[in-house]
C-alpha positions in Angstrom: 108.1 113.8 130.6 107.3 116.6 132.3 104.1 118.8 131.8 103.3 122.5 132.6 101.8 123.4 135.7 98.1 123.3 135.7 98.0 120.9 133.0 95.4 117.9 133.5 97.0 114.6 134.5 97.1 112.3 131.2 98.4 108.8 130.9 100.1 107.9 127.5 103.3 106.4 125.7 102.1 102.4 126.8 102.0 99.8 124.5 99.8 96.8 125.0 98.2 93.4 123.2 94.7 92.3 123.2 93.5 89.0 122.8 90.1 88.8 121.9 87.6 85.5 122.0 84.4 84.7 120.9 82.5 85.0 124.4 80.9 83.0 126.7 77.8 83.0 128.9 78.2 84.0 132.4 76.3 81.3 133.8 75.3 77.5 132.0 71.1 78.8 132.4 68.9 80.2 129.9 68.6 83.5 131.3 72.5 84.0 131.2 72.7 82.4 127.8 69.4 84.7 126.2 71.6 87.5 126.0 74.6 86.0 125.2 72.7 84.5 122.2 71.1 87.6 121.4 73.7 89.3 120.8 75.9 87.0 118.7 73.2 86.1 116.4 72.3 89.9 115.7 75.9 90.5 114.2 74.9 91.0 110.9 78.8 89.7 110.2 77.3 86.2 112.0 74.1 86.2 110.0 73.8 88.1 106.8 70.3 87.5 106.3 68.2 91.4 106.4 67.5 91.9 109.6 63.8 92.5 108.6 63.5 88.6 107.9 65.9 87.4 110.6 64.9 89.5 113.9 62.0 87.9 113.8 62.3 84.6 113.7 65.6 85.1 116.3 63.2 86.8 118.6 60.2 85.4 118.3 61.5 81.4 117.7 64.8 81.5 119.0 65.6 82.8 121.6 62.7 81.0 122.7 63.9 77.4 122.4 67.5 77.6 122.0 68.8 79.2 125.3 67.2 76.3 127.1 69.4 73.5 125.2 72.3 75.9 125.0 72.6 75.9 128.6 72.3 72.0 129.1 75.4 71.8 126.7 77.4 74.5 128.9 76.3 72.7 132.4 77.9 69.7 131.0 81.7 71.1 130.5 81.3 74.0 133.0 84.0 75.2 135.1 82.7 74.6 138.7 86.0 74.9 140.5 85.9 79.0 138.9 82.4 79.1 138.1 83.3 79.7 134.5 82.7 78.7 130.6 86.2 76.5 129.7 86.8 79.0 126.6 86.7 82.1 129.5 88.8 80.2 131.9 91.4 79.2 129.1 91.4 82.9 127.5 92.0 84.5 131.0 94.9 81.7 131.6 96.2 82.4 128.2 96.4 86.5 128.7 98.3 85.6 132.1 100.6 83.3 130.8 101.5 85.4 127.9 101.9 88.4 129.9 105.2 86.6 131.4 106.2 85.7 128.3 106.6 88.8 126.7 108.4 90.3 130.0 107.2 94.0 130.3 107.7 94.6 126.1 104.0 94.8 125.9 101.1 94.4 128.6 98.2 92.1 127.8 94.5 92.2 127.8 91.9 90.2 127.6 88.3 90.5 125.9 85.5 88.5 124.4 83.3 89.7 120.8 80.0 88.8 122.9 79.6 89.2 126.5 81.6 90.2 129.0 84.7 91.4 129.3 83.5 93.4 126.3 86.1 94.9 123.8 85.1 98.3 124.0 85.2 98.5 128.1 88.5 97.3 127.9 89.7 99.3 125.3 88.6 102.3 127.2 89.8 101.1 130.3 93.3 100.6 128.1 93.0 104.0 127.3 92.5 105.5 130.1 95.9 104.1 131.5 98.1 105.1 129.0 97.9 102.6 126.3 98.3 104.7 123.2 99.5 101.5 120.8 97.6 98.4 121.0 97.9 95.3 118.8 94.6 93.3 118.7 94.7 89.8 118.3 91.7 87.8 117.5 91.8 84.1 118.6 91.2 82.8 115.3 93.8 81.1 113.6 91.4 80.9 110.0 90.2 84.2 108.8 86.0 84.5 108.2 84.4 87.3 107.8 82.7 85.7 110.4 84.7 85.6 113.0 87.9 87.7 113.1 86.6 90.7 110.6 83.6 91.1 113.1 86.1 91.3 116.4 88.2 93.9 114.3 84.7 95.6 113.1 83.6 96.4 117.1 86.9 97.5 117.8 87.0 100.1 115.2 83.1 101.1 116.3 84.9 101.3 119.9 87.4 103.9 118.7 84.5 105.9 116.5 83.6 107.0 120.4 86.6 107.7 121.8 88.3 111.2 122.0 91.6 110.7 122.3 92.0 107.4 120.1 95.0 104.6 120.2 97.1 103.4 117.9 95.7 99.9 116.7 97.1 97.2 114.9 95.2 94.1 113.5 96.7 90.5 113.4 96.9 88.4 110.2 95.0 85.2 110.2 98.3 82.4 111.3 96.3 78.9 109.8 99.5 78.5 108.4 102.2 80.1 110.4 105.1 77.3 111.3 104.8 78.0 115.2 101.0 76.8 114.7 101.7 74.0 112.6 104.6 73.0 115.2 101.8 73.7 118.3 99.6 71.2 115.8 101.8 68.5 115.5 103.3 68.5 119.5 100.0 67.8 120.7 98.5 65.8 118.2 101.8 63.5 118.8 101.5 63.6 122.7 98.1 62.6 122.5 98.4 59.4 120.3 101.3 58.4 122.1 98.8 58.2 125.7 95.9 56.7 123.7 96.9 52.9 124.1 95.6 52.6 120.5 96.2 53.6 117.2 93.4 55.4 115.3 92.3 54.3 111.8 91.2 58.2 110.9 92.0 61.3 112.6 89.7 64.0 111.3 90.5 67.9 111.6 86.9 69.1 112.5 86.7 72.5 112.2 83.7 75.2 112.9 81.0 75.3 109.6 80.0 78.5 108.2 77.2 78.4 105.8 78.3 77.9 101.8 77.1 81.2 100.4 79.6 82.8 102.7 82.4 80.7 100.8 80.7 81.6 97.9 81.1 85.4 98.1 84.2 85.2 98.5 85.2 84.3 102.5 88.4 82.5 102.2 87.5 80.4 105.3 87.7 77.1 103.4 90.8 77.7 102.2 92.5 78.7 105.4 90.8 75.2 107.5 92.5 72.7 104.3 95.5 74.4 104.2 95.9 74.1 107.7 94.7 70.6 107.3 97.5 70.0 104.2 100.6 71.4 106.1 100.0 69.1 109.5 99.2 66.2 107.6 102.9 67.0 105.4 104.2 67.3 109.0 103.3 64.3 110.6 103.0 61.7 107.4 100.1 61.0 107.2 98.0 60.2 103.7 95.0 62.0 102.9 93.2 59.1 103.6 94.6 58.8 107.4 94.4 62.6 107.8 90.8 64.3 106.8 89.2 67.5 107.2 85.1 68.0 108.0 83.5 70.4 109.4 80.8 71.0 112.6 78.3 73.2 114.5 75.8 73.8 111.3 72.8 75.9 111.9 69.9 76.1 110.7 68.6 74.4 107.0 70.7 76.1 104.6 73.3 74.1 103.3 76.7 74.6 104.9 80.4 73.2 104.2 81.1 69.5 103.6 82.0 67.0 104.4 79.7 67.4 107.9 81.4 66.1 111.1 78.8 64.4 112.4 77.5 62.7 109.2 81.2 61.7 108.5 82.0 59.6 111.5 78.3 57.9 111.1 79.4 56.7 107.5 82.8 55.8 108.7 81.2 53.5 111.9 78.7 52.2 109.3 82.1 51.1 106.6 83.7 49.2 109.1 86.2 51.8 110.8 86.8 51.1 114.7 88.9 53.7 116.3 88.7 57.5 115.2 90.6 60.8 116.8 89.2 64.1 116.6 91.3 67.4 116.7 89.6 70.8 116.5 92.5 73.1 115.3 89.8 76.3 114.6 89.6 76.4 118.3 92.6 77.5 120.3 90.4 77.2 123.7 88.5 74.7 124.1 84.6 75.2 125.0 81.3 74.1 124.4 81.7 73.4 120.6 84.7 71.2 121.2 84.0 69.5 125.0 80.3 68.9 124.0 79.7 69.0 120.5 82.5 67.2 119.7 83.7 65.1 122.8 80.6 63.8 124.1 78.0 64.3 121.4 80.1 63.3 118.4 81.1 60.2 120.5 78.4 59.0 121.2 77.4 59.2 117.7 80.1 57.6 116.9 79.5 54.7 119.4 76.1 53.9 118.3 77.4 53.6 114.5 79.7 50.6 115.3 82.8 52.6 117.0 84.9 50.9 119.5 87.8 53.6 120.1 86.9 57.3 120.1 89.1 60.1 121.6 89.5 64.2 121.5 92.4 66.3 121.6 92.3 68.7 123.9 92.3 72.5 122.2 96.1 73.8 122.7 94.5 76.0 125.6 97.3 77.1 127.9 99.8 74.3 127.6 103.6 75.9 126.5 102.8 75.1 123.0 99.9 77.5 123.3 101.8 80.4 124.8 104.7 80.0 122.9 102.8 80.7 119.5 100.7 83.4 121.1 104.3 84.9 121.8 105.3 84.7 118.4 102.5 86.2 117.5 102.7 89.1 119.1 106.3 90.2 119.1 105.5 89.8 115.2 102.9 92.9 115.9 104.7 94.4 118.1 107.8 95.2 115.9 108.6 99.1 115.4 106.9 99.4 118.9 108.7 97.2 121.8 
């Protein structure tokens, strides 16, 4: 289109997707992880508790102690070849990837809730080349008010700034679309047919959030068993073979149940031998699932009479993984590609 002479030089009628993480430190030491922490644990979507009561204790205890562990955990499963957190390394793979999958129908993005890249520089930087119509997608497949309301809250705080605003479109929570249950069940099978051995449990373990949240009304819970229900219909399995639990609790408030942790300690201590962990709230895998789960949990697991113990890997960027992140999208981009 052409414009009238004089007129300033604007960019518009683009259409692109974002894919958004959780976020990452930018380095596995405590002063990189201080801020990083800071800033998650002040979203008051995170941690509900008045701020009046909670900054200082976060301030004054926490961010005092915590960054210190925190960063052992990350210089475990760090990315040394990139210098990078696995969950940054995997988003950035999975934003490429995608990008060739969708074939110039939309461009794709890349930002993380906490840290850096942050949502609203690349929103403006979107914005300032001509992406009018973006589709946000937030890399949690189970809704929580938690997690994917507060990604779509700071993008809408993003656009209360801007001038000249995009179009924006917000993904549905896909727990139980078919193309993730497929993704599920492909890699789950792959890796039980390299394990040499055939687990007695496999346990979905997915990412706590305290019980009051469930209790207001955050359908969370709901989202991880259903998810749990349709794999375990998929691949056969009993609800005995196939079980859910739940990880990373923090602080002393009670949290969802069964507890990961305090589930594979009971199973050691009854006589089961070989278990396999699969984290299906995680599409990347990071500190949570590499270290929490995969050396952590282990070893926990060891020291309670385990003899087999093994991880499946998050669905990162194999095909599986782009391919659903394809679905995805064209679903959000319909009307606009």
């Amino acid at each position: 289109m052409s414009l009238p002479d004089g007129h300033p030089n604007v960019k518009f009628g683009k259409t692109a997707t974002l894919i958004v993480n959780l976020g990452t430190p930018t380095d596995p030491t405590a002063k990189a992880l201080r801020p990083y922490l800071k800033e998650f644990l002040s979203d008051r979507r995170v941690i509900e508790a008045s701020p009046l009561i909670w900054q200082p204790i976060l301030r004054g205890i926490i961010l005092n102690t915590r960054p210190r562990k925190s960063a052992k955990a990350y210089a475990k499963i760090w990315n040394r070849e990139t210098n990078e957190s696995p969950l940054r390394y995997y988003t950035r793979r999975q934003a490429e990837l995608l990008q060739k999958k969708l074939k110039g129908r939309s461009d794709v993005f890349w930002a993380m809730r906490y840290g850096k890249p942050s949502i609203e520089d690349t929103l403006k930087d979107m914005r300032a080349q001509g992406y009018d119509r973006i589709s946000v997608i937030a890399l949690y497949p189970h809704y929580s008010a938690s997690t994917s309301a507060s990604v779509y809250d700071h993008v809408f705080r993003a656009l209360m700034r801007m001038r000249w605003q995009p179009a924006i479109r917000t993904a549905p929570p896909w727990h139980d679309h078919p193309a993730f249950i497929t993704a599920l069940e492909k890699s789950l099978k792959k890796h039980i047919r390299g394990l040499g051995w055939k687990p007695e449990k496999i346990i979905l373990s997915y990412h706590g959030l305290p019980q009051a949240y469930f209790d207001k009304g955050d359908p969370y819970h709901c989202h991880c068993q259903k998810t749990t229900r349709l794999l375990r219909e998929k691949m056969g399995y009993s609800a005995d073979q196939m079980i859910t639990t739940f990880q990373s609790r923090f602080g002393p408030t009670k949290w969802l149940e069964p507890y990961t942790d305090k589930t594979v300690e009971s199973l050691g201590q009854s006589g089961v031998k070989k278990i396999l962990v699969i984290t299906p709230g995680f599409i990347s895998d990071c500190v949570e699932t590499l270290e929490e789960i995969g050396i952590e949990l282990q070893e926990t697991f060891m020291s309670h009479n385990g003899s087999h113990f093994s991880v499946v890997p998050c669905l990162n960027d194999t095909p599986q993984s782009i391919d659903l992140l394809r679905t995805i999208s064209e679903s959000e981009l319909m009307g606009w590609s």
